[in-house]
C-alpha positions in Angstrom: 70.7 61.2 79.4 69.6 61.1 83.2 67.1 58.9 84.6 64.8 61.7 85.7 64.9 63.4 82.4 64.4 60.3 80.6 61.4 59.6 82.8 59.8 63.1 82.4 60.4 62.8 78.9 58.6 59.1 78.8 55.3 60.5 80.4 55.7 63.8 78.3 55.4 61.3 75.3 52.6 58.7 77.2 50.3 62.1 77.6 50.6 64.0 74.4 52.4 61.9 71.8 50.6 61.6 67.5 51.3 60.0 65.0 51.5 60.8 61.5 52.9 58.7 58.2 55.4 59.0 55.8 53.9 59.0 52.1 57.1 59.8 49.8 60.8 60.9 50.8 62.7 62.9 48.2 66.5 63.0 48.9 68.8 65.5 47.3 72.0 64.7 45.2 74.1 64.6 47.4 72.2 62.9 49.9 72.3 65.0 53.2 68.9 66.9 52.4 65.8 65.8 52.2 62.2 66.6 51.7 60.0 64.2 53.8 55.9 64.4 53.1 53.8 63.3 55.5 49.9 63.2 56.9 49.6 64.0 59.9 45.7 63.2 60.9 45.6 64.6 64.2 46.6 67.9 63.3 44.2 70.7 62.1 46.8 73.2 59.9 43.1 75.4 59.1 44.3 78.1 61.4 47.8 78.4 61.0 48.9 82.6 60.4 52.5 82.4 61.8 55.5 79.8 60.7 55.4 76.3 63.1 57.4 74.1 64.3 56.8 70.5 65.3 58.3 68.6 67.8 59.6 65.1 66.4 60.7 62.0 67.6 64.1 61.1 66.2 65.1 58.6 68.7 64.8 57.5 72.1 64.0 60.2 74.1 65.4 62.7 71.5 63.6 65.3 69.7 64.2 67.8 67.2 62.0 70.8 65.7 61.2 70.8 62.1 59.0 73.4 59.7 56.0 72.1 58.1 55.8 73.8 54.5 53.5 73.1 51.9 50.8 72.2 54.1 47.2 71.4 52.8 44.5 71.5 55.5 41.8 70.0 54.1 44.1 66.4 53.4 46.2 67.2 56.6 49.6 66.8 54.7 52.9 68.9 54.7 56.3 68.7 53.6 59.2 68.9 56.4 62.6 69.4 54.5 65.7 68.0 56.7 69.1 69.1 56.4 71.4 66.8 57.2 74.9 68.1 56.2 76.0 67.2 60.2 75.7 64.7 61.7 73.3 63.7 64.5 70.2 62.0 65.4 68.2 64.0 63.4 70.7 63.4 60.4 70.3 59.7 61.4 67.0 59.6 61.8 66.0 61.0 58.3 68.3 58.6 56.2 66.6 55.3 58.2 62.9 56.6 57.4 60.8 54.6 54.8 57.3 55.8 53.2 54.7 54.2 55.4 56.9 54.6 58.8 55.3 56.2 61.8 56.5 59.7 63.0 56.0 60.5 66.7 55.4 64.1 67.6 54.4 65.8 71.0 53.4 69.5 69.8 52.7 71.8 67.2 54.1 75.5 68.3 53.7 78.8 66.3 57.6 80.9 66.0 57.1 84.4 65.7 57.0 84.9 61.9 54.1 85.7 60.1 53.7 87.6 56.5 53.4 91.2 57.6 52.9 94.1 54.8 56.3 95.0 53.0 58.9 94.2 51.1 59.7 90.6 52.6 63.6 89.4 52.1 64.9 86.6 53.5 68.4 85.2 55.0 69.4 82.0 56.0 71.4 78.4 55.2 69.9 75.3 54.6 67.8 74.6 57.7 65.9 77.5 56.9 64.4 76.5 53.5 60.9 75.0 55.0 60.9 78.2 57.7 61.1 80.6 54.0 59.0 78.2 52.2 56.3 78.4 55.0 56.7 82.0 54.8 56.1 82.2 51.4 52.9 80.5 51.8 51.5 83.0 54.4 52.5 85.4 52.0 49.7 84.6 49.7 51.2 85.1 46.1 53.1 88.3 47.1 56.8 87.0 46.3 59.6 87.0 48.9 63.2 87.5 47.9 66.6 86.8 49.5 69.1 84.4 49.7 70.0 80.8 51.4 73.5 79.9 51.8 74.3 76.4 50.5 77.7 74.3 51.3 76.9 71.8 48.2 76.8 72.5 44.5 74.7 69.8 44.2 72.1 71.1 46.4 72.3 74.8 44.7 71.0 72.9 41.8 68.7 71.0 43.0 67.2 74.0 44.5 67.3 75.6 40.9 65.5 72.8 39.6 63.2 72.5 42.2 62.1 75.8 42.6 60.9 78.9 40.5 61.3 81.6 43.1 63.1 85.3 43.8 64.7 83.7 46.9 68.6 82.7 45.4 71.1 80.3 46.5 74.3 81.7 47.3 77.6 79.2 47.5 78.2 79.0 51.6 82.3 79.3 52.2 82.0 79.3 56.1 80.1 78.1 58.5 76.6 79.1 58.6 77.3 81.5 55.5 77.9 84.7 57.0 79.5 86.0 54.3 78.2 84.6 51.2 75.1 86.0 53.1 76.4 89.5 53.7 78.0 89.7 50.3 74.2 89.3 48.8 73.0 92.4 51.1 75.4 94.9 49.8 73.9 94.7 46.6 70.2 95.4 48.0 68.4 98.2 49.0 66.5 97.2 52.8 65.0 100.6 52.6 61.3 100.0 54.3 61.9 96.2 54.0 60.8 93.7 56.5 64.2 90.9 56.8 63.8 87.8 58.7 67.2 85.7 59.2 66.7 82.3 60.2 69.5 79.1 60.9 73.2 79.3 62.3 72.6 80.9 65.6 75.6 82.6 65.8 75.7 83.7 61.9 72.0 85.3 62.8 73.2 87.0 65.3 76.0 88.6 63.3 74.1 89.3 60.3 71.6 91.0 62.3 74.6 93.2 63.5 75.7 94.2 60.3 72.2 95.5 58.9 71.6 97.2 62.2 74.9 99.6 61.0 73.0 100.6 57.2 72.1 103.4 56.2 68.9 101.7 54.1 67.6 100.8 57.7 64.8 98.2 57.3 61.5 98.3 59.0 62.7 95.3 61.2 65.0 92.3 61.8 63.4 89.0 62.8 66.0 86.5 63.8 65.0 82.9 64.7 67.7 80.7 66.0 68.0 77.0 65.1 71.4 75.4 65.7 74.9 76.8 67.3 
């Protein structure tokens, strides 16, 4: 990292850094996900209608976005879920954190998913679980369905066990799990749906491509981006 990004991203930090605090970690068998719940007294969640991200500190001057799900305003808590199949600081970052550490963020930033009216299905790999999960909570007991590619059989049944929902694990064969993904679609009728992919830049991107050539034309296709 350069000096003079360093710098900018030291007084960045000085001006508009939180805190919040770890109060229980959750790792998944095998232990590259993990669910990570923490208070975060500084933030007011009362007016959130659209997905978030947050902005966290995961070493020096490194920072990585991560999807509060599960949130409760009144006790200021959420859950951020961390995938951390590949490695980086992020993947680092998660495995060293304790309950009771600090966790330094600089913002709180809506992405451009909300619950609108519809059908609402859902595509994505692991990094997207919070993003869905955050959806379904602005969904407000209407159900979303879809699918979430996963590389680890361990993690497809941890998800099983975990979770009680129309959204389906699907075994992930490639990278970002274009075609586990694609494979779920053909099945499925988009007809008047509303389909937000989320994860794998480049998988996104291609999946978006695909439904675009249906005939069962959804209402719309939100992509968000998170890693290439």
């Amino acid at each position: 990292m350069n000096i003079l990004k360093q710098k900018a991203l030291s007084l960045m930090e000085s001006a508009f850094a939180k805190t919040g605090r770890v109060i229980a970690i959750r790792a998944w068998e095998p232990d590259s996900f993990f669910e990570v719940d923490v208070h975060f007294p500084n933030m007011d969640m009362s007016g959130w209608e659209k997905v978030q991200h947050i902005k966290i500190k995961v070493g020096e001057g490194l920072y990585r976005d991560y999807t509060p799900a599960g949130w409760d305003d009144e006790t200021r808590t959420c859950t951020l879920y961390v995938d951390a199949v590949h490695e980086g600081p992020g993947s680092n970052w998660v495995r060293l954190l304790s309950v009771g550490d600090a966790i330094t963020y600089v913002g709180v930033g809506n992405t451009f998913h909300r619950a609108v009216p519809g059908n609402l299905i859902v595509l994505g790999d692991m990094s997207s679980l919070a993003h869905f999960l955050a959806l379904q909570q602005l969904a407000h007991g209407r159900q979303i369905s879809g699918a979430i590619s996963m590389a680890k059989d361990g993690h497809m049944v941890e998800f099983f066990n975990n979770f009680r929902w129309k959204v389906r694990p699907v075994k992930q064969n490639d990278i970002g799990g274009f075609e586990s993904l694609l494979e779920w679609t053909k099945d499925q009728d988009l007809t008047y749906s509303e389909v937000y992919i989320v994860g794998h830049i480049a998988t996104s991107i291609a999946l978006r491509k695909e439904l675009k050539k249906r005939k069962d034309q959804p209402n719309s296709i939100r992509v968000q981006g998170f890693w290439s």
